[in-house]
Structure formats: C-alpha cells, structure tokens
C-alpha positions, 0 to 999 in steps of 0.5 A: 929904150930906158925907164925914166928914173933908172940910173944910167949905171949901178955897182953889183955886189957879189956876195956868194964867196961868203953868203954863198958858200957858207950854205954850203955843206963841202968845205971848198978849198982856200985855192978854189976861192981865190980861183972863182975871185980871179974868174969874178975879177975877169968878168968885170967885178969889182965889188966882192964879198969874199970872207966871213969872220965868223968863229971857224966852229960856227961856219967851217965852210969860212974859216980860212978867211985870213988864207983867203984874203992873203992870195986875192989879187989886190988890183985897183978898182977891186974892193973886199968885203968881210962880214964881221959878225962881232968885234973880234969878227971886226978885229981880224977883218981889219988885220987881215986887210979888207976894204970894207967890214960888214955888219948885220944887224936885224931891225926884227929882234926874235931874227936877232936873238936866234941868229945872232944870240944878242938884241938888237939893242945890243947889236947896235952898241957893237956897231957903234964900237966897230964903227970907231975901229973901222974909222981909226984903221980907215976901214969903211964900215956898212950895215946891213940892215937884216929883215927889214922889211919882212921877217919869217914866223912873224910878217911885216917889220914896222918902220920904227924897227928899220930906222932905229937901225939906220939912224943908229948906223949913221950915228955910229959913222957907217960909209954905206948901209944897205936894206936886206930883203932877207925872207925874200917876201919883201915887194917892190913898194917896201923897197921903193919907200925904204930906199927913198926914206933912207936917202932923205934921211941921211943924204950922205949914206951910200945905199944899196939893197941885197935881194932874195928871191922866195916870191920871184920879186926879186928883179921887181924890187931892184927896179924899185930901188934904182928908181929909189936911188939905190946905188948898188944892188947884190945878189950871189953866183948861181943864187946860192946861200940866202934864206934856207930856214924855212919850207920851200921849193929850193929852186926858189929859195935863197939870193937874187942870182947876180947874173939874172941881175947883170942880164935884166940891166943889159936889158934896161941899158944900164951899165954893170961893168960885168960881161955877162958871157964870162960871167956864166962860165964863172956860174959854171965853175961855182956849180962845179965847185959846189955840186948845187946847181944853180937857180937862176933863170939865165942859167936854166932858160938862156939869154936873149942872145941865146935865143936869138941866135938858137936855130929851129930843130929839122922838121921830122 
C-alpha cells in the first residue's frame, strides 16, 4: 500500500565513485572503477557520479578521471557525472566527455571558505562562467547546493543564504540543482519546505536531494522530499564518503547508503530500476575494494526477503 503524495518512481544517483572513494585513504585502481561501473550498470544504474576533477594533489584517490572516463561502457540510458570544482575542473570534465558537470557551491560561507578557499559570492561567478561552457559544449550543468539547510561549527543555514544559491544557479542556466544535507543533521521538515520552495520558484529546475545520514533521518528526509517533488535522490554504495569532519561514531557518519534507499522504495512500491540483489553484491565488491565495511542497514540487518525466508535455528 502507497503513501499518498509518493511518486510511482524516482531516478537514484550513485555518487560512491566520487564522494565515496575520495574518503578513501587506498588509491583503487583505474581497472577496479571501471569494474564497479560495469556491476552498478548491471544492477540497473543509470545515473553514476563516477569522477571528480579535482587537482590530482588535492585528491590522489581521483586523479585518473580522464582513464576513468575513457574505458566506461557509454550505453544508452547511462548518464556520467564529473564534479568540477572550478573552471579548469570543468574544462577537462567537458573534454573528457561527461554527461553532466557537478558544481558545489555552499549556501554557508565559512563551509565555503574552508573547503573550497573561495566565498560564495565568488563561487557563483564561477558557476555563471561553467554554465556558459557547459551550454556551448551541450553539457548539463547541476549545482549542488552544499549545507543548505545545516552546516557544522555553526546550525541552521537561513533561507536567504539557500536561495541566493538557487536562484544564482538558475540564472546561470543549470539543468538540475540538487539540495545537499551535508552535516547530516538536516530533518525532514527542511527538506520538505525546501524542495517545495525550490519547485515553485523555478518550475523548470530538476530537483533532487543528496542525503547524509549522522542523525538517522536519512529515509525520513528522502520521503519528504518525494512528497515535495524531488525527482532524484542520492546516496553512495556501502555509505561511503560524506561527511567525515567531525566527532562521531563512524558507523553513522557519511552518505545515505544508496542500497538502504532502493529497499525502503521497493518497500513503498515506487520503482527504482535497481535490483536490489545484484546491488548487495556490487556493495560486497566496494567493501572488498575498499577494506571499509559498510554502514548500511541492508547490509548488516537483511532484507525483508532475508528474514522472511530465514528458518528458526534447531532447538538445543
């Protein structure tokens, strides 16, 4: 039985190819990506955060993206993202043949300044340069708008700080934006009226929403933004990556597990494309690849096809 106000289906984004394995202390391989692309493809992704093009000093772990990019299968349906974090980024996303360029931009300006080394307000003259590359080399561009809701050492981000954001990013001709819950302290209520606000505002934006999971809203806040109208939602195989910065169990740390998103929408009866089955086993392979184990609950608790078919234990 269905909640009113759910979609009937929603795209998922699986962004532990980038936000994943940059938290990654090992460098994996080139062959080894292009091997855990192939197992999402055959599990039913079709939208894959796969490289980041930041300067290979500042994140080793992603310095082949150009190898990366160059031995994916291009199938139809499959769509790569890039995260571009400057016009440079952009420049070799674009050469290198993504589908679509990632921007981060965070509506909180100490978040900015730290993790980027520039304000927002010069973060969004960027994002109006990448969006006129993008359009001239028929690359969607999407904004991802960081903290925008929370943010750490501070609370809650004001509305004014968000939309400055968004509306700067529909100005600058993005295709999509999404809403980042990137202390993962956000609730469901933020996401809800956020998501509503953002799909009035500007109708023609695709929205989606990329969830962490510290508090354990993580399931909670994607409900409320389907309810809201979200159209994708995104999460990382096995939780990996996210937000690592400060104190915590890092059992609970980092992005919404993508494979605890595909159970709790096979749960609610809204399609995914992704068989969950064969999704576990690319979680396997991550975790293998990886030596993290991961924090989701399918993994460590089952599906409601595991214990239904589980069998009591021999009495003693």
């Amino acid at each position: 039985m269905s909640i009113p106000g759910l979609p009937s289906s929603i795209r998922l984004v699986e962004v532990g190819l980038r936000d994943g394995l940059q938290a990654i202390p090992a460098i994996v391989p080139t062959e080894h990506k292009v091997e855990l692309v192939r197992l999402l493809i055959d599990a039913g992704v079709r939208e894959i955060e796969a490289v980041s093009f930041a300067h290979p000093k500042v994140l080793p772990q992603l310095a082949d993206a150009e190898d990366v990019m160059a031995a994916v299968p291009r199938l139809p349906g499959v769509v790569y993202r890039g995260l571009a974090p400057n016009l440079r980024g952009a420049e070799r996303a674009i050469a290198c043949g993504v589908d679509e360029i990632v921007v981060v931009v965070s509506a909180d300006e100490q978040v900015s300044v730290r993790n980027q080394r520039l304000t927002v307000e010069r973060m969004l003259e960027d994002v109006a340069v990448i969006g006129r590359i993008a359009n001239a080399s028929s690359t969607r561009m999407i904004v991802a708008v960081a903290c925008a809701f929370f943010a750490p050492a501070r609370g809650p981000v004001s509305r004014a700080e968000r939309i400055r954001v968004v509306d700067a990013a529909a100005d600058a001709g993005a295709g999509g934006l999404y809403l980042a819950g990137t202390s993962g302290e956000e609730h469901p209520g933020e996401f809800f009226d956020g998501i509503a606000e953002v799909k009035a505002r500007h109708p023609h934006l695709d929205l989606g929403v990329h969830l962490h999971n510290r508090n354990g809203f993580a399931p909670a806040n994607a409900l409320a933004a389907m309810l809201a109208g979200a159209t994708w939602l995104e999460g990382s195989c096995a939780g990996l990556g996210g937000d690592l910065w400060f104190p915590g169990d890092p059992s609970v740390l980092g992005n919404a597990p993508l494979e605890d998103l595909v159970h709790l929408c096979d749960g609610l009866g809204i399609r995914t494309g992704i068989d969950l089955v064969k999704y576990t086993r690319v979680v396997d392979r991550f975790v293998e690849m990886t030596g993290t184990a991961s924090t989701s609950f399918v993994s460590r608790g089952g599906t409601r096809n595991d214990l239904a078919s589980a069998r009591w234990p021999h009495s003693v």
